[in-house]
C-alpha positions in Angstrom: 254.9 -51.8 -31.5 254.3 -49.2 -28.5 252.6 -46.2 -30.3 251.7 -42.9 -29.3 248.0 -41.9 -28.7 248.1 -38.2 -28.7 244.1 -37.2 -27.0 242.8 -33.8 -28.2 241.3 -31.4 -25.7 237.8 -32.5 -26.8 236.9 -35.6 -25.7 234.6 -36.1 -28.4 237.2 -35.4 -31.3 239.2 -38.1 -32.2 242.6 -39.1 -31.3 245.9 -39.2 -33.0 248.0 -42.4 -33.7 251.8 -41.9 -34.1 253.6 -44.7 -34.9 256.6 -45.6 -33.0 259.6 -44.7 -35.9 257.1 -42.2 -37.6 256.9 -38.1 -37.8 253.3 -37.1 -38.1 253.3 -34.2 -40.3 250.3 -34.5 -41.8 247.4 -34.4 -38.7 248.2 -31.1 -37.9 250.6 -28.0 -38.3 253.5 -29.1 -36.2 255.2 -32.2 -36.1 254.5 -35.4 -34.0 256.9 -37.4 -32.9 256.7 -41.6 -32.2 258.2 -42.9 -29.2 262.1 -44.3 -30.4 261.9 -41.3 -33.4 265.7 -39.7 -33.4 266.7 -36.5 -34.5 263.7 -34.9 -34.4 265.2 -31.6 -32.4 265.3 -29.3 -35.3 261.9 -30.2 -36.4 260.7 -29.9 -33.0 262.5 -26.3 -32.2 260.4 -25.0 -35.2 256.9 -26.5 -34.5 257.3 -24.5 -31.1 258.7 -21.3 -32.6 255.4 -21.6 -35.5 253.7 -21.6 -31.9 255.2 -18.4 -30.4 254.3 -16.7 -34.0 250.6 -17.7 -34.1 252.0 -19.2 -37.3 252.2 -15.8 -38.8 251.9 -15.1 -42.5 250.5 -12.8 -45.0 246.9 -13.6 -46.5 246.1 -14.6 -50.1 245.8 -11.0 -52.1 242.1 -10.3 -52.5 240.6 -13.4 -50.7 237.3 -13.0 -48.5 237.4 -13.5 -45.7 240.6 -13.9 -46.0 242.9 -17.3 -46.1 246.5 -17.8 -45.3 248.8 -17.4 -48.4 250.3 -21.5 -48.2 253.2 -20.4 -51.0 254.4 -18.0 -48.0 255.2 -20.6 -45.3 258.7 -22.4 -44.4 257.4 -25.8 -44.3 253.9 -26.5 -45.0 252.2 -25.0 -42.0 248.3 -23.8 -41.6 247.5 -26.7 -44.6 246.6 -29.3 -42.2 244.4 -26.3 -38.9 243.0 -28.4 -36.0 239.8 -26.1 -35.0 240.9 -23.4 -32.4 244.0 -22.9 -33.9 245.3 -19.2 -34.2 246.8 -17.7 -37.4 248.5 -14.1 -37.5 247.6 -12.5 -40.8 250.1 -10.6 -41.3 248.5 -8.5 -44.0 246.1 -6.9 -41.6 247.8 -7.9 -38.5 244.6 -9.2 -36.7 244.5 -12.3 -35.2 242.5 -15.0 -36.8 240.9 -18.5 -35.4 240.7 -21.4 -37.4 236.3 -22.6 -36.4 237.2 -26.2 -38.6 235.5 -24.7 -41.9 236.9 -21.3 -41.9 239.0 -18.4 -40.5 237.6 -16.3 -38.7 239.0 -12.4 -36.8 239.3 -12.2 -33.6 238.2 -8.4 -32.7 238.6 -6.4 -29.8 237.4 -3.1 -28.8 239.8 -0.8 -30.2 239.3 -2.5 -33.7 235.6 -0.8 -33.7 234.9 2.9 -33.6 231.7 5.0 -34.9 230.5 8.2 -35.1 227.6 10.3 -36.4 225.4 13.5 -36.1 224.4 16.1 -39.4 226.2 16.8 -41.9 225.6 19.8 -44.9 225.7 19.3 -48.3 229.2 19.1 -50.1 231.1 18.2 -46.5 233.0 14.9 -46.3 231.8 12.2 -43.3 234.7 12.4 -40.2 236.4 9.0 -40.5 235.8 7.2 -36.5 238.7 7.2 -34.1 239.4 4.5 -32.0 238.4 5.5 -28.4 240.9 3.0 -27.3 244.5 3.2 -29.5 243.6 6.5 -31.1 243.5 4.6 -34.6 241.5 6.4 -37.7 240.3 4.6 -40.1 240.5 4.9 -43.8 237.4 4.7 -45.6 238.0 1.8 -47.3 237.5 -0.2 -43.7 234.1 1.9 -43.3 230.9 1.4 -44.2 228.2 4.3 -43.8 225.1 5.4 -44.2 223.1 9.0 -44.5 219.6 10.0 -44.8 218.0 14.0 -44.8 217.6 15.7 -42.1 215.2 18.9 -42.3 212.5 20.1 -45.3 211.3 23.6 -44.3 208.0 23.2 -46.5 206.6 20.3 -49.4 209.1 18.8 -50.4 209.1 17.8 -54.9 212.5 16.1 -55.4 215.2 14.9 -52.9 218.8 13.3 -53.9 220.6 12.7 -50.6 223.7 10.2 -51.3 227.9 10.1 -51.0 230.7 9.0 -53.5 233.2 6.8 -52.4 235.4 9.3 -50.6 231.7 10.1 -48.4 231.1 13.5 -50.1 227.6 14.3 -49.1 225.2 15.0 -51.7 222.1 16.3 -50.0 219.8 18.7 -51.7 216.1 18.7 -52.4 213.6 21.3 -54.2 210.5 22.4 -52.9 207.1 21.5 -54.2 206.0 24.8 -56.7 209.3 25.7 -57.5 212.6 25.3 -59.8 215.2 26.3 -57.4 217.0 22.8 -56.0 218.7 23.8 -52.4 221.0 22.0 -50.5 220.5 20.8 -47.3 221.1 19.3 -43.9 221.4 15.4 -43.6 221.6 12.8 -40.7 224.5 10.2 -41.2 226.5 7.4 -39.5 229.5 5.8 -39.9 231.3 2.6 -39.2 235.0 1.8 -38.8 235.9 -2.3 -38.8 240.0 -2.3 -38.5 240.8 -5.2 -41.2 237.3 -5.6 -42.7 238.5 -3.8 -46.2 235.3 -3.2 -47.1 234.1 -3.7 -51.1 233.5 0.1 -52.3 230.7 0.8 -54.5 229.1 0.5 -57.1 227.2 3.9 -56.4 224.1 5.7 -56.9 223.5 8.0 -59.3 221.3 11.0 -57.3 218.2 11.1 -59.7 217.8 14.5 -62.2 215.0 16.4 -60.4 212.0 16.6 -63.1 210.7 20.1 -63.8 207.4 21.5 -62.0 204.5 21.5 -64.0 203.1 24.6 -65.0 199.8 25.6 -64.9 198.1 27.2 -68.1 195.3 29.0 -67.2 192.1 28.1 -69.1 191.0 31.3 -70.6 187.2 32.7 -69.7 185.3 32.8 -72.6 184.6 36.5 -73.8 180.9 37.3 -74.8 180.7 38.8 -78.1 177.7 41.0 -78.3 175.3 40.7 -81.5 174.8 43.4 -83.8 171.0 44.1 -84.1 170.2 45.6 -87.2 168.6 49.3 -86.7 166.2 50.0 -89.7 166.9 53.3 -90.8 163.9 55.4 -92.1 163.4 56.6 -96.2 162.5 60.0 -95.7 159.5 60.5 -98.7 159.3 64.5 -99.9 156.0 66.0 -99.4 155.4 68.0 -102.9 154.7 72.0 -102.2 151.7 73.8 -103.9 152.6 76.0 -106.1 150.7 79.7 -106.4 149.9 80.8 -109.2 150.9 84.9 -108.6 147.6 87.4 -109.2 148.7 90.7 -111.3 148.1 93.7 -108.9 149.6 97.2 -108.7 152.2 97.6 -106.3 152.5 101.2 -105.4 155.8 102.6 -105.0 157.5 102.2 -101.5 158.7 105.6 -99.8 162.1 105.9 -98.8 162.5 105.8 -95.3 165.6 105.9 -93.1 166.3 102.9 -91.0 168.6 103.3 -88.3 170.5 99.9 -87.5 171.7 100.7 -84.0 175.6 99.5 -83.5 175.7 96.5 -80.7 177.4 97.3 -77.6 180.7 95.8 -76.8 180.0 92.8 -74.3 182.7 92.6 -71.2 183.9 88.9 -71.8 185.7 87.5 -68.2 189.1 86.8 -68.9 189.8 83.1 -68.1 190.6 82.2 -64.4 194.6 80.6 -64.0 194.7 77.6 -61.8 197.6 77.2 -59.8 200.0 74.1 -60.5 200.2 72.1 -57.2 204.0 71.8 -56.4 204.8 68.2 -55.8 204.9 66.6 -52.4 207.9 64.8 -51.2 206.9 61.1 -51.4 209.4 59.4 -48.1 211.6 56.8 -49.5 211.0 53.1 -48.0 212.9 51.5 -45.4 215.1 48.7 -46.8 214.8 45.3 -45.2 217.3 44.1 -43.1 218.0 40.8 -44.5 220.7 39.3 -42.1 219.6 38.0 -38.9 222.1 38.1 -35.9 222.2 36.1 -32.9 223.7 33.7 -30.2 223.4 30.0 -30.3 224.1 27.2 -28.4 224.0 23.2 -29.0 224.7 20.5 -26.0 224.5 16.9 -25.1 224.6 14.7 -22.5 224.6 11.0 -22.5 225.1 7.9 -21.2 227.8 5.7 -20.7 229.4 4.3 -24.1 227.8 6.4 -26.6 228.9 9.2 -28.7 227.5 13.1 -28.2 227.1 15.4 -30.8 225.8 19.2 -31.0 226.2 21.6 -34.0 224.9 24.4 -35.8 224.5 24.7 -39.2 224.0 28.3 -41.6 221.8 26.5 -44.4 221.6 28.2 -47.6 218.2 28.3 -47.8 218.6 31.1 -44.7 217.4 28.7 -41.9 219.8 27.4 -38.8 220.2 23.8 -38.5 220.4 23.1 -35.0 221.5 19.3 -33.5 222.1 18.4 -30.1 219.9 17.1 -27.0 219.4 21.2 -25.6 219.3 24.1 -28.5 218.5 27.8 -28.6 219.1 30.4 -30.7 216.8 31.8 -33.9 215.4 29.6 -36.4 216.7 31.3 -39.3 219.8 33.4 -40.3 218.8 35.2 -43.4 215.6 36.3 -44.4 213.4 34.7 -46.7 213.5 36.1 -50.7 217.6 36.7 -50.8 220.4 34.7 -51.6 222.5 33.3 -49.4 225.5 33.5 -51.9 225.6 36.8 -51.8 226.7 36.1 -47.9 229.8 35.0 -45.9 231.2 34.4 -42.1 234.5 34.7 -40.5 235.1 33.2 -37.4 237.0 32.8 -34.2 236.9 29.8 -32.1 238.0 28.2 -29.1 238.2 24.6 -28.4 239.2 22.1 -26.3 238.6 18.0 -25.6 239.8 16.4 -22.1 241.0 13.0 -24.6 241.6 14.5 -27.7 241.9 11.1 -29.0 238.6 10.3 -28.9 236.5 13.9 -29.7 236.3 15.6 -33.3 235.4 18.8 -34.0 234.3 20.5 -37.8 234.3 24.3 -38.7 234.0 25.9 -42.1 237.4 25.6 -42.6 237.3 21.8 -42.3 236.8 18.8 -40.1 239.7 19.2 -37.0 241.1 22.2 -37.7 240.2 25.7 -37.0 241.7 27.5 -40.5 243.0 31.2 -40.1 241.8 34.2 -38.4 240.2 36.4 -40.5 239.2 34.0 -43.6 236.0 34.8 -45.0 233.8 31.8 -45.9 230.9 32.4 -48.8 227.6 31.2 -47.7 226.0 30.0 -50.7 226.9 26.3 -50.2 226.0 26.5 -46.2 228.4 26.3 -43.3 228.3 24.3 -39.8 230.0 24.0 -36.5 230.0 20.9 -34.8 231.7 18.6 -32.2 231.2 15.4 -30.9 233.3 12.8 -28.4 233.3 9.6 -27.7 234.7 9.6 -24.2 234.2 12.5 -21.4 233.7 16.1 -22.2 234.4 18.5 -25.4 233.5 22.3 -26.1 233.3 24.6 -28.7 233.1 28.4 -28.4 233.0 30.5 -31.4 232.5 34.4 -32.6 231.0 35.1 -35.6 230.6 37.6 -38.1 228.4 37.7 -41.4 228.7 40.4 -43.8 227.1 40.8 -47.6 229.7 40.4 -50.1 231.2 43.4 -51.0 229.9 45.8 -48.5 226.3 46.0 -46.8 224.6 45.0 -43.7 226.9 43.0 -40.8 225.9 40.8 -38.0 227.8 38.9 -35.4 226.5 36.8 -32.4 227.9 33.6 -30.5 228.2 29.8 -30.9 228.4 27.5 -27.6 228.5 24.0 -28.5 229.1 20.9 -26.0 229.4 17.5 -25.3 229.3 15.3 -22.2 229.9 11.1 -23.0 231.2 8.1 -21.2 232.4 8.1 -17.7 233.9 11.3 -16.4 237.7 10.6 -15.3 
């Protein structure tokens, strides 16, 4: 018999024997036919159209990494893989490459995408956009990662954390005090097109245990001793008694005795003194607790990373600044008032040379710049940021912060920017 030896690419992997009235089907995932085989057309049509598909099907449910789902194909295919065979997975509709023990993606850039900068407490992370096709992804093909930021003084407690929608929870008390505060925190995310990441299971932020409180030790208080004073026995001294002698006592003369009459004494009346009249004591100057300003956030960096620049209204009253080049003050409130009896309203302009690959965040939200005129309460912090991934993006913004219900106003300026990639 005259059979066919059918040579593999790799001269070290072995060959394939066909026999000469024989169909192979079970070497590999097409058909092979022997040399005097008839009617093998059909057979031979579909082992080039499985070919042209990349063999295409759908992925077992659940499986990682994931495996083709063999109860989905026509005739058998992707049981019997030769190594650097492709397989479509039509599930995630990324290419896969069979490596002889497993099957494996085949990434490309636009499949990858990142981002990160600072973030306040309460905010959700931006999902990453794909510089290339302009894909976001969903968190569930994310994986991330956040850690604080700024402490202004000892720090007692910190919790800084997300849930599995990345909600930030970042606050932290300082040492000495009950009050918790939230705060700033540094984060990064990951998007991997496909990779359906497994969410969870996820911390708990510890319960911040209470400050210990000092209890005086009292100084001892000297009690004096009594001394006993002897008190003296006063002892009568007996009086002699005279014996009276009789004698004659002539008769005394009347006599007139004048008793002269006292003259009236001139007593000075009492002298009035005057009642002061009370002085106008000047009423203190209240504090100005608001603290106005301009600010400004930029960065400039090279080819094929991200830049980021933002400033953030913290509730603890200081300004959280990120960005290569900041200026502006270091605080926005004073110390010793609440920042929740605070908010901003804003007006912004913005604008990204590829849209597709810059993000921007305002109180209002990530992307969007909410309505003119909205008033945003302070007590959970606000931030302005931007970042890009490709060329340049700006931010410009007017501000105003007022007390709630009335009181002091401020206003001031935010200029935020970002230079990244190569300039088109």
């Amino acid at each position: 018999m005259a059979d066919y030896i059918v040579n593999r690419t790799d001269t070290n992997a072995p060959s394939i024997d066909v026999q000469e009235k024989r169909v192979d089907t079970t070497s590999l995932d097409v058909a092979l036919f022997g040399k005097i085989r008839l009617e093998y057309g059909e057979r031979l049509n579909e082992d080039l159209l499985n070919v042209l598909e990349n063999f295409a099907c759908p992925a077992v449910e659940g499986s990682t990494p994931p495996t083709p789902d063999l109860t989905e194909t026509s005739n058998n295919q992707l049981e019997n893989p030769t190594i650097g065979q492709l397989w479509f997975n039509s599930s995630t509709e990324l290419i896969y490459f069979w490596t002889g023990t497993e099957w494996v993606a085949s990434t490309s850039r636009e499949d990858i995408a990142a981002n990160w900068g600072q973030i306040l407490h309460g905010q959700q992370l931006p999902r990453p956009v794909s510089p290339v096709s302009g894909y976001v992804f969903p968190y569930e093909e994310c994986i991330w990662s956040v850690a604080p930021s700024v402490f202004v003084g000892k720090i007692g407690y910190v919790a800084c954390t997300t849930d599995a929608q990345s909600t930030v929870t970042m606050q932290y008390r300082l040492g000495g005090t009950n009050d918790i505060v939230n705060g700033l925190a540094n984060y990064l995310i990951i998007g991997i097109k496909g990779s359906a990441v497994q969410q969870g299971p996820w911390p708990t932020p510890p319960a911040p245990s209470p400050t210990a409180t000092i209890t005086p030790t009292p100084t001892p208080t000297i009690t004096p001793t009594v001394t006993r004073t002897v008190t003296p026995t006063l002892t009568p001294t007996p009086t002699a008694t005279i014996t009276p002698t009789m004698t004659r006592t002539p008769q005394p003369s009347v006599s007139a005795t004048v008793t002269p009459t006292p003259a009236p004494s001139n007593t000075p009346q009492p002298s009035v003194t005057p009642t002061p009249a009370p002085s106008n004591t000047p009423s203190p100057t209240p504090i100005a607790a608001l603290i106005g300003g301009n600010f400004s956030a930029h960065s400039n960096v090279v080819n094929g990373a991200t830049a980021g620049a933002g400033i953030g209204f913290i509730n603890s009253g200081a300004i959280g600044k990120t960005g290569l080049s900041t200026s502006g003050p270091t605080r926005w409130l004073q110390t010793g008032f609440n920042a929740a009896d605070y908010e901003i309203s804003f007006t912004a302009d913005y604008e990204a040379q590829f849209p597709g690959s810059s993000w921007y965040s305002t109180p209002a939200g990530n992307n969007t710049m909410g309505t003119p005129g909205t008033w945003y309460n302070l007590g959970t912090g606000r931030a302005f940021s931007v970042g890009t991934n490709r060329d340049i993006v700006n931010m410009f913004v007017n501000y105003t912060i007022r007390r709630v219900g009335g009181g002091q106003t401020v206003s001031g300026t935010i200029n935020l920017g970002g230079i990244a990639g190569t300039p088109v």
